[in-house]
C-alpha positions as CSV (number, residue, x, y, z in Angstrom):
1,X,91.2,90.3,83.4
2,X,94.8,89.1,81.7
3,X,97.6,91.1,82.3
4,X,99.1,93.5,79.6
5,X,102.7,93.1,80.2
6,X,105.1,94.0,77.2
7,X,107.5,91.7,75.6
8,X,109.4,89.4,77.1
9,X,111.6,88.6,79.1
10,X,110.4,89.2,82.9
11,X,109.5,87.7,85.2
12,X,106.4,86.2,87.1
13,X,105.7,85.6,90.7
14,X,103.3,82.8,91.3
15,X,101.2,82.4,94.4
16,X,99.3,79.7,95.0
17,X,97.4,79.1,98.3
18,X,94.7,77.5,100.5
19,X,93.3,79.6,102.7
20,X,92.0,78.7,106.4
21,X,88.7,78.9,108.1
22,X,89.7,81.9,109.4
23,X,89.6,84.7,106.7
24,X,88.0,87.7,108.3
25,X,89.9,90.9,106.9
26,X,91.5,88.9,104.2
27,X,89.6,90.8,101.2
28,X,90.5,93.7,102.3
29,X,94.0,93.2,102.8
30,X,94.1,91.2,99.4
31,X,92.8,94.6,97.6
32,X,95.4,96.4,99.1
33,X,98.3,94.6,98.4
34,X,97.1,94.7,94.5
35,X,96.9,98.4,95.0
36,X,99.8,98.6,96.7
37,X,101.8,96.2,94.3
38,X,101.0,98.4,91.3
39,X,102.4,101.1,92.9
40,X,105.7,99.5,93.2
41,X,108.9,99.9,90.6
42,X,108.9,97.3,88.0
43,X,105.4,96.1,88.5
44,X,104.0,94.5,85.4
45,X,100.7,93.4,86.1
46,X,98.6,90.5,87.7
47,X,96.1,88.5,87.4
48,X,94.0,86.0,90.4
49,X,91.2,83.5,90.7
50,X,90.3,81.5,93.8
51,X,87.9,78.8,94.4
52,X,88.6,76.1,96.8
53,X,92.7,76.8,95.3
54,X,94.3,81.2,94.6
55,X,96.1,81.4,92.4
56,X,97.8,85.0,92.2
57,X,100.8,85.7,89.1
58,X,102.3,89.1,89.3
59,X,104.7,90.1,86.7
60,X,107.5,91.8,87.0
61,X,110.5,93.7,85.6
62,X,113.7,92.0,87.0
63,X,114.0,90.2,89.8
64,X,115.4,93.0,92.2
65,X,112.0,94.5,91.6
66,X,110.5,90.9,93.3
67,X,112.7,91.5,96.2
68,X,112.3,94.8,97.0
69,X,108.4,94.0,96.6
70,X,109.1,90.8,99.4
71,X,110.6,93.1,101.7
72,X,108.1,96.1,101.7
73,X,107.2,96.4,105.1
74,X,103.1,96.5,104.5
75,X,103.7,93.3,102.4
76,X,105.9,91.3,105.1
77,X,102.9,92.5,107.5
78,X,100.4,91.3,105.4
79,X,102.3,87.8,104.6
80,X,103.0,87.4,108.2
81,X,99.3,87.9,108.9
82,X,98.6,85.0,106.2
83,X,101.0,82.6,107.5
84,X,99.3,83.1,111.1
85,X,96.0,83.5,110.3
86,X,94.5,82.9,106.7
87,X,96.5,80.7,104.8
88,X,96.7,76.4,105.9
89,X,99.3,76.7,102.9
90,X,101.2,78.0,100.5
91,X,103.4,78.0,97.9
92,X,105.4,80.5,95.7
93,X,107.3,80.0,92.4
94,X,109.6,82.8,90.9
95,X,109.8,82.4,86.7
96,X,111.6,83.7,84.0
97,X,108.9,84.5,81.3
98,X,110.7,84.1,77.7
99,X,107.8,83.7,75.4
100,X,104.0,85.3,75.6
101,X,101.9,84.1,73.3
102,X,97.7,84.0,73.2
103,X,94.3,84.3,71.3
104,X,91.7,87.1,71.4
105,X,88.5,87.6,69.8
């Protein structure tokens, strides 16, 4: 599903990852950090696909609301749990969004 998020300008975290061999619990925990992202102040949205690359974008009200989601404590457990276990890499881009535009039917 595409994200709703209102005009701009915010701001989108981009995850991008390969994931390990090892990914036993990692569905789990990926649904809960969704659940427990939207839950957080100046969550926007977000929208993920994997194959053989993730790619997660989660939108965001200001960039305060990015760092205060980095240093939730079930988050930096989580992310600590993919550096060690799930992930054989990773990358993640912060973005200013300043223009949304798109095509329905």
């Amino acid at each position: 599903m595409i994200a709703k998020t209102p005009q701009p300008p915010y701001y989108a975290v981009i995850f991008t990852s390969i994931q390990s061999q090892d990914t036993d619990g990692y569905a789990t925990m990926a649904a809960k950090m969704i659940n427990l992202a939207q839950q957080q102040d100046g969550f926007l949205g977000v929208e993920s696909a994997r194959d053989e690359l993730g790619i997660t974008v989660s939108y965001w009200e200001s960039l305060e609301a990015i760092k205060n989601w980095k240093l939730h404590i079930e988050h930096t457990e989580a992310r600590n749990k993919g550096r060690a276990r799930w992930y054989s890499q990773f990358t993640v881009r912060i973005c200013k969004v300043e223009r949304v535009y798109g095509f329905e039917k």
